[in-house]
ROFI-985111 format. One line per field, with one value per residue (C-alpha): residue in one letter; z, y, x. Coordinates in nm, 2 decimals. Example, Ala and Ser with C-alpha at 12.3 -4.5 7.8 and 13.67 -1.06 7.14 Angstrom:
r	[a, s]
up	[0.78, 0.71]
north	[-0.45, -0.11]
east	[1.23, 1.37]
***
This chain:
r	[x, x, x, x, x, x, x, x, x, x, x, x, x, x, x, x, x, x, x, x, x, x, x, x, x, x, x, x, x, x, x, x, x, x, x, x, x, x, x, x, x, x, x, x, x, x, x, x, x, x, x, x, x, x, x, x, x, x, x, x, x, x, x, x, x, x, x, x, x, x, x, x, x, x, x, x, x, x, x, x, x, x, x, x, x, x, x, x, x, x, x, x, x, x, x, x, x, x, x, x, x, x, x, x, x, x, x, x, x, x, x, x, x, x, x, x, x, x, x, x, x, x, x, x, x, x, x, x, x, x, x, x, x, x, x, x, x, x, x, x, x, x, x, x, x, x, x, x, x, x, x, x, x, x, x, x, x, x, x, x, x, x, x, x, x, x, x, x, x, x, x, x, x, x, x, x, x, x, x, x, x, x, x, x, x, x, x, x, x, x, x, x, x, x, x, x, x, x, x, x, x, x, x, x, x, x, x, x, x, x, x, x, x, x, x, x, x, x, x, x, x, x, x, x, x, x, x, x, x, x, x, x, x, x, x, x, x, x, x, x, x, x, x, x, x, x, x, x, x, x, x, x, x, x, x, x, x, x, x, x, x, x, x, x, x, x, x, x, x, x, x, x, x, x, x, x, x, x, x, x, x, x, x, x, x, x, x, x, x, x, x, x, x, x, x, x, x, x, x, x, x, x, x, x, x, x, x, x, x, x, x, x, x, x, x, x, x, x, x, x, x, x, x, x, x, x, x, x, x, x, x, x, x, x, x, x, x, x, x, x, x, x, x, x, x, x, x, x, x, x, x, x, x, x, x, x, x, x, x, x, x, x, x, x, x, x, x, x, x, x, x, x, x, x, x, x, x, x, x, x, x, x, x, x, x, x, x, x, x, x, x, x, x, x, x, x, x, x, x, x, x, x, x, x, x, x, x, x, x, x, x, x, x]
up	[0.97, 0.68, 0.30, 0.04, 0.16, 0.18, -0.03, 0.08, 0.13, 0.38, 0.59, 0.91, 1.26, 1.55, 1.46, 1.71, 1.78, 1.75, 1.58, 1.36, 1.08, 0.88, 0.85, 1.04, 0.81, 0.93, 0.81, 0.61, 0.55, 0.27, 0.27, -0.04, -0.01, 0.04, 0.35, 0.16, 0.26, 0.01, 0.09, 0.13, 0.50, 0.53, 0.36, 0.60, 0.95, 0.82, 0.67, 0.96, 1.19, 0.97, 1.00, 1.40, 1.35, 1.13, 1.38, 1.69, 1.42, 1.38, 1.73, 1.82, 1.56, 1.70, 2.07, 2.23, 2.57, 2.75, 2.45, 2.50, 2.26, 1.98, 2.01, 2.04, 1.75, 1.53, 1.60, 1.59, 1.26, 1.30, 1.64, 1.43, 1.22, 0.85, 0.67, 0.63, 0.27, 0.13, 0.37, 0.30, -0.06, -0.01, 0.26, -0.06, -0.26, -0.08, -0.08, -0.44, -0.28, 0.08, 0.30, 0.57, 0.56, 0.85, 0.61, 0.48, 0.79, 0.80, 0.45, 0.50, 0.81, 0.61, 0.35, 0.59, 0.73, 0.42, 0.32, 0.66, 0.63, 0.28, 0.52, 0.69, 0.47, 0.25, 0.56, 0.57, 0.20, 0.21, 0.55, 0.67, 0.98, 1.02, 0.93, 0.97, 1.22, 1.47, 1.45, 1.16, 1.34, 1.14, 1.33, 1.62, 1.73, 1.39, 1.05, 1.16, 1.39, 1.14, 0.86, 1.06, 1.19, 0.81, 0.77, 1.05, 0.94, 0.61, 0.79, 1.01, 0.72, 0.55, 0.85, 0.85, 0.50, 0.55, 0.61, 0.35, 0.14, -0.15, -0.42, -0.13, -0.04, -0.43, -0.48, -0.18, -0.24, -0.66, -0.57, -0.24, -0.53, -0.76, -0.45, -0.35, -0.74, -0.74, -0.43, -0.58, -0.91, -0.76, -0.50, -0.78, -1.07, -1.27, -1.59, -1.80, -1.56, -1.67, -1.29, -1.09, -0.65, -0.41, -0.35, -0.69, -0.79, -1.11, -1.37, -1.56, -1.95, -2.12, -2.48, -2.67, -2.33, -2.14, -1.78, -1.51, -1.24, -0.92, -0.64, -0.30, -0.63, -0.80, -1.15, -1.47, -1.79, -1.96, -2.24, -2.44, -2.16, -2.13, -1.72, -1.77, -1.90, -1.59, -1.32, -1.44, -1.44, -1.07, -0.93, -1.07, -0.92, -0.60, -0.53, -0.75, -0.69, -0.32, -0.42, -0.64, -0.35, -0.12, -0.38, -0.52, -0.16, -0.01, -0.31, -0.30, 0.07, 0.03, -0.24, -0.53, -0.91, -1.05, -1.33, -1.04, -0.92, -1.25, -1.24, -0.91, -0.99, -1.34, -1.12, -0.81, -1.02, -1.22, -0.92, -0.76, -1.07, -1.03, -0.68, -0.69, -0.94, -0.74, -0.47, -0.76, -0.81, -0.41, -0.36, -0.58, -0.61, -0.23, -0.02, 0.33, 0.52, 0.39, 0.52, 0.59, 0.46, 0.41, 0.14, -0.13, -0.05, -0.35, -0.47, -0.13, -0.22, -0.57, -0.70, -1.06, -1.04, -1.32, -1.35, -1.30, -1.61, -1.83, -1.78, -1.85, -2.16, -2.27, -2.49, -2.44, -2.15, -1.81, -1.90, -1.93, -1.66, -1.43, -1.60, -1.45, -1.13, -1.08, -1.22, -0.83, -0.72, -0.41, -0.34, 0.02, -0.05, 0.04, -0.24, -0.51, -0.38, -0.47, -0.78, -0.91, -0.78, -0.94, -1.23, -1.23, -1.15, -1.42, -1.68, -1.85, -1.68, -1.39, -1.59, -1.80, -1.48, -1.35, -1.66, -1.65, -1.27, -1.50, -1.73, -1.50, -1.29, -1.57, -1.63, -1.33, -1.37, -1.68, -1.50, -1.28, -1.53, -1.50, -1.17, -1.00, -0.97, -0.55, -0.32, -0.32, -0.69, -0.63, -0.34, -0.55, -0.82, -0.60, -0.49, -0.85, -0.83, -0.53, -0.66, -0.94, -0.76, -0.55, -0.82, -0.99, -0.67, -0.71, -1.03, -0.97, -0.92, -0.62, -0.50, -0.24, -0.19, 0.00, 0.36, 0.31, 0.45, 0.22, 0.19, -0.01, 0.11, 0.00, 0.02, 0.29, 0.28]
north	[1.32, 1.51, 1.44, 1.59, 1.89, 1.90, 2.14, 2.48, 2.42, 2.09, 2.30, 2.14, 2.22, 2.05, 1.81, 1.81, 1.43, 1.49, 1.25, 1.53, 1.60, 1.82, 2.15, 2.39, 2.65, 2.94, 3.33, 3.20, 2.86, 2.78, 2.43, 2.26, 2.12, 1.75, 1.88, 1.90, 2.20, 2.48, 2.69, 2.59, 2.74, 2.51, 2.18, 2.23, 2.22, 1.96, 1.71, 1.78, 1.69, 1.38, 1.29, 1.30, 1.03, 0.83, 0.81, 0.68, 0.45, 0.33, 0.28, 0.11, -0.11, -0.28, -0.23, -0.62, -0.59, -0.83, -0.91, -0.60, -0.79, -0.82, -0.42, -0.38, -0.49, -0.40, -0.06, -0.03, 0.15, 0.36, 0.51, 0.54, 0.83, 0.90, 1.16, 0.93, 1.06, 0.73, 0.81, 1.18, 1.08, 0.94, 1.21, 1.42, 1.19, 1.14, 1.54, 1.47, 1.31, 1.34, 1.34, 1.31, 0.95, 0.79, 0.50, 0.73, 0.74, 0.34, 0.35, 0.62, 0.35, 0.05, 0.19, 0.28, -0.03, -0.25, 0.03, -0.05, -0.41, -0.43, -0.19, -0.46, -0.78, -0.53, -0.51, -0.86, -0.87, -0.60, -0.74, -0.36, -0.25, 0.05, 0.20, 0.61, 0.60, 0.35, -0.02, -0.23, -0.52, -0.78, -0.62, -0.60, -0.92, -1.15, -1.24, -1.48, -1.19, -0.94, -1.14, -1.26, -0.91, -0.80, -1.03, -0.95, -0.59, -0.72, -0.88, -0.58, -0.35, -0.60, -0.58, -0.21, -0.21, -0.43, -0.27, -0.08, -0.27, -0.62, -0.37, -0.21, -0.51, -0.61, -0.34, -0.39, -0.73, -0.65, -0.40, -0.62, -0.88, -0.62, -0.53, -0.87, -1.00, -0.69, -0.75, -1.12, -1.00, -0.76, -1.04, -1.32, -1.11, -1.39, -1.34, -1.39, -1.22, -0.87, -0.72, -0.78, -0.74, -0.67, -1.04, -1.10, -1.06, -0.99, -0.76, -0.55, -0.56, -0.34, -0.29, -0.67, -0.86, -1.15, -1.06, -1.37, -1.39, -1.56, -1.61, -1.88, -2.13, -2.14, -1.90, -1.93, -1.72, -1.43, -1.37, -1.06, -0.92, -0.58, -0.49, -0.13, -0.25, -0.49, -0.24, -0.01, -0.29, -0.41, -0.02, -0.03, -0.32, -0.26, 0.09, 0.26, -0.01, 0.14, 0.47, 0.40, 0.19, 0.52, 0.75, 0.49, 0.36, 0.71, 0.77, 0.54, 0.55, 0.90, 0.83, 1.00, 0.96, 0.65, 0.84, 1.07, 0.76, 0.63, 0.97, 1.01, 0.63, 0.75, 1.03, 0.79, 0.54, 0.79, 0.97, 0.64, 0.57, 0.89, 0.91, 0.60, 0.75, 1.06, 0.82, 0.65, 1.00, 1.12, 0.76, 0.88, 1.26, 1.30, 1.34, 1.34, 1.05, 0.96, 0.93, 0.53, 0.44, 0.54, 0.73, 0.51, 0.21, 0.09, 0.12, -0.10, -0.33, -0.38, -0.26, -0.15, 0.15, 0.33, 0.62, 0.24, 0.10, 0.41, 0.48, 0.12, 0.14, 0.44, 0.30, 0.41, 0.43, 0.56, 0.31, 0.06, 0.13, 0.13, -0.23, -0.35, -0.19, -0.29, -0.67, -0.79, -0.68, -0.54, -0.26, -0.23, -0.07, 0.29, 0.36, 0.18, 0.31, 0.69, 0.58, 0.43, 0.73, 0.97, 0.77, 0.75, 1.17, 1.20, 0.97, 1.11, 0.81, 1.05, 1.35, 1.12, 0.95, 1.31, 1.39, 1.05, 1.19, 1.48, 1.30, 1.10, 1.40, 1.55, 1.29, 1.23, 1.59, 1.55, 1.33, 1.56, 1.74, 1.53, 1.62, 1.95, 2.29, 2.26, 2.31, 1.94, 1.91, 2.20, 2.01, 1.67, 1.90, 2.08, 1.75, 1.69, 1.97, 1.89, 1.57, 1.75, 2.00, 1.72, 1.53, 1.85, 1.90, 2.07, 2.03, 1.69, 1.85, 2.04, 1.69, 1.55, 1.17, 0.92, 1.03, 1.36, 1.65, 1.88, 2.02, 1.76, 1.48, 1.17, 1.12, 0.95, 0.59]
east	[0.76, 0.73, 0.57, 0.35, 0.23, -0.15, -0.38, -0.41, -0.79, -0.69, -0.48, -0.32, -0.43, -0.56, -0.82, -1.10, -1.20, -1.63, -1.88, -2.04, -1.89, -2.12, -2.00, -2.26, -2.44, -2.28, -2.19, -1.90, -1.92, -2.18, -2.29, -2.43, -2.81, -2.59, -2.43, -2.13, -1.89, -1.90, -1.62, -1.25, -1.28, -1.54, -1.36, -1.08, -1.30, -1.50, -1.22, -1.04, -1.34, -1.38, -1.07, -1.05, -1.38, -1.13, -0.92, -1.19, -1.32, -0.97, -0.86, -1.19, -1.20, -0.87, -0.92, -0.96, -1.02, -0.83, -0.59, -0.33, -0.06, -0.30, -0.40, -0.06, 0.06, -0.24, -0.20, 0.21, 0.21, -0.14, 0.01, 0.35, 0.17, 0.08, -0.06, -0.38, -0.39, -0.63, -0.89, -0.87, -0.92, -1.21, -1.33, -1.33, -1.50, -1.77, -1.82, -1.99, -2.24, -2.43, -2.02, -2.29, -2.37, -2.28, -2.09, -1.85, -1.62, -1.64, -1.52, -1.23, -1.14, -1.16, -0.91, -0.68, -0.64, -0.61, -0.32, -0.14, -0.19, -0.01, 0.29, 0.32, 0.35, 0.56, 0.83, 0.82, 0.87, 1.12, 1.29, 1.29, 1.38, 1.21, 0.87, 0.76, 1.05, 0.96, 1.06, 0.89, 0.64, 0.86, 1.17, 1.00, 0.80, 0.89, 0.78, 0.53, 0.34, 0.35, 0.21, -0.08, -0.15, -0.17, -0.44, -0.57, -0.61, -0.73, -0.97, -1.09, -1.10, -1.37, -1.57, -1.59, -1.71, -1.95, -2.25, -2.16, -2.33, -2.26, -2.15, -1.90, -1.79, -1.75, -1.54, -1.33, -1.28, -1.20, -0.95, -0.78, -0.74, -0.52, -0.32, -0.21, -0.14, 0.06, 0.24, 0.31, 0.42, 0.74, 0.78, 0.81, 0.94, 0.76, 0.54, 0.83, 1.07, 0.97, 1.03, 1.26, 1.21, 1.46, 1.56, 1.66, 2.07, 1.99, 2.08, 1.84, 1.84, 2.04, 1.99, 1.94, 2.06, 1.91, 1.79, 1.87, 1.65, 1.74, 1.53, 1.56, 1.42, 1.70, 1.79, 1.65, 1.69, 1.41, 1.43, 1.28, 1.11, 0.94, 1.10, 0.92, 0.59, 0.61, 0.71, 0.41, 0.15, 0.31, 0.28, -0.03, -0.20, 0.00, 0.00, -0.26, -0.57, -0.58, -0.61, -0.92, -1.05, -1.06, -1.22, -1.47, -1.55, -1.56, -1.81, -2.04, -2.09, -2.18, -2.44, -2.27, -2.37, -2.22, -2.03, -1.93, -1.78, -1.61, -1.46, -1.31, -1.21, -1.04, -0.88, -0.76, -0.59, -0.35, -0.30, -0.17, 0.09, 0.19, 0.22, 0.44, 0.66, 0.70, 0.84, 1.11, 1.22, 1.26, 1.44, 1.73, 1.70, 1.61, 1.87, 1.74, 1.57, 1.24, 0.92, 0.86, 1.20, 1.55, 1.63, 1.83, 1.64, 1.54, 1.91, 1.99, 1.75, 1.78, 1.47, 1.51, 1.24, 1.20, 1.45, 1.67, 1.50, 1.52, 1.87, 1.97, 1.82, 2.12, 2.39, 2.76, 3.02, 2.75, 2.47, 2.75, 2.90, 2.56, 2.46, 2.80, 2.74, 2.33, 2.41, 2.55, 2.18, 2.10, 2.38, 2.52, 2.81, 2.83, 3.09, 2.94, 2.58, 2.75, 2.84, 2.52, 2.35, 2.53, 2.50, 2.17, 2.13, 2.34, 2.13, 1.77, 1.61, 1.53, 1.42, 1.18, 1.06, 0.96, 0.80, 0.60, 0.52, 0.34, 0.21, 0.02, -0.06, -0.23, -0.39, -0.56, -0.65, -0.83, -1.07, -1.16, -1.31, -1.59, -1.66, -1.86, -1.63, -1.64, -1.36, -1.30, -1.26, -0.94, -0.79, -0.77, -0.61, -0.41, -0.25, -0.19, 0.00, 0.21, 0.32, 0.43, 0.63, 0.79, 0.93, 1.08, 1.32, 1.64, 1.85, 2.06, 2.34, 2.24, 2.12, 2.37, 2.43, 2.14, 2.14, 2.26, 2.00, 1.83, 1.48, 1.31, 1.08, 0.94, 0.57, 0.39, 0.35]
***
């Protein structure tokens, strides 16, 4: 399974499974008075050794002896794979203070899990089938199982942040609370019907029209709604609140400064927006299977993502054309899936959504500049800059139709 590529300086290999993870001052490998790695030889072997500690934390954490269904299904999706990319956020956060302190790995772990709990309730959310290639636990053993075993992941990922500590455990509990509201909000598409989830038949607003929301509750009418301000509040909440969980967790385990904090904070959250952007993009201008979830699934499912909501905004014949097309809602037809697609490739909704992918890149950037020059600080940036380079892809009309194998991927879920 393939996604964003890591930084050079977080280069893949085998990652030993030890329980030291300070980098050993050797010929080579310069290590900062806090134990933090000084070199980017030296960040690699250490988040890589990190990492391996992650991933014993993880599987013992959910081990119950004598309960082989509940470890079972616990661990589904962590045995499924993942680039692990929240707790290697705050891996590197903590590098800006002591990355020795033996908290930091619990708070890399407890990320983690609250990330795959919100997998699953989304798949139950979602009704998916599938999940980083392996059956979804909702597919697999039933709604009512994989919503408890999202809380009880929820639940496990508070327990290894406890010791961490009441302002750890504030934090946690602050940014859990975004997470969910935002999971409610694309769920609902409620607040004056500004968003619209996969369940709704609805169609989004074109220019001075009334958006009608349906849901299992019945339909009502919204009137003068704002669907992108929505969307960007919902991906905010819902995908970018975990991101600044990892790097503000992963920092203050560690020790670091709090205006070292604030700043890897600043950084995390428009790195999440723009992350989640990225992942609008790859859904239409990727054509080859994703990683998580088919490519062309928020098309399938009805989701009006934001290339969606910028191109309906167009006047003339295409943007017409895609309103009439988008208003049945979820799209399972594979010829009228081409032609919203190409529709959609065609439209400058997807080139302003990739430049909104930079914008928000850039911005995380700039709040790095509050942080240290250290090998860390270039491998946050450096993922700025893959995100970037994701979302540029080929020109749209190299891009083939949803399903259809080329060289781009989507990035990790």
């Amino acid at each position: 399974m393939r996604g964003v590529p890591e930084p050079a300086t977080l280069a893949a290999g085998p990652a030993p499974s030890r329980r030291h993870h300070r980098v050993p001052d050797r010929s080579g490998d310069r290590v900062s008075p806090t134990g933090a790695p000084g070199t980017d030889d030296g960040l690699a072997m250490w988040t890589r050794r990190a990492l391996a500690e992650v991933e014993d934390l993880l599987a013992s954490s959910l081990r119950s002896p004598g309960d082989p269904f509940l470890t079972s299904v616990a661990t589904h999706l962590l045995g499924a794979g993942g680039k692990r990319l929240r707790p290697r956020i705050a891996l590197l956060a903590a590098t800006f203070g002591d990355p020795g302190r033996p908290g930091v790995i619990r708070a890399a772990a407890a990320v983690e899990l609250a990330h795959v709990a919100s997998l699953y309730h989304d798949d139950v959310m979602d009704e998916a089938a599938t999940r980083r290639g392996v059956p979804s636990v909702n597919a697999r053993w039933g709604n009512r199982v994989a919503i408890l075993a999202g809380d009880y992941l929820v639940a496990k990922s508070a327990e290894l942040a406890a010791p961490l500590g009441p302002a750890a455990a504030e934090e946690q509990a602050r940014m859990l609370t975004r997470l969910v509201a935002g999971q409610i909000r694309e769920a609902a598409g409620v607040a004056t019907g500004r968003h619209q989830h996969a369940r709704t038949r609805a169609a989004v607003p074109g220019p001075g029209s009334t958006v009608r929301c349906g849901d299992r509750g019945g339909r009502r009418d919204v009137r003068n709604g704002d669907p992108e301000r929505y969307y960007m509040r919902v991906i905010a909440d819902k995908t970018a609140a975990l991101f600044a969980l990892a790097a503000r967790l992963g920092a203050h385990a560690a020790g670091a400064r709090p205006e070292l904090r604030d700043a890897l904070g600043e950084f995390a959250e428009a790195y999440g927006i723009a992350f989640q952007l990225c992942d609008d993009v790859l859904d239409l201008a990727e054509p080859s299977a994703r990683a998580g979830k088919p490519a062309g699934a928020d098309l399938r499912q009805g989701v009006p993502t934001l290339p969606m909501l910028r191109a309906l905004r167009g006047r003339g014949r295409g943007p017409a054309r895609l309103r009439r097309l988008v208003a049945r809602g979820p799209i399972t037809d594979a010829n009228r899936l081409a032609a919203v697609t190409r529709l959609l490739r065609d439209s400058p909704g997807l080139a302003q959504a990739r430049a909104e992918v930079e914008r928000y890149a850039d911005r995380a950037r700039r709040a790095l500049g509050a942080l240290p020059d250290s090998p860390a600080r270039a491998a946050l940036d450096g993922m700025c800059g893959e995100l970037v380079s994701r979302a540029s892809g080929p020109p749209a009309s190299e891009a083939g139709p949803p399903g259809h194998p080329s060289g781009l991927t989507k990035p990790d879920s």
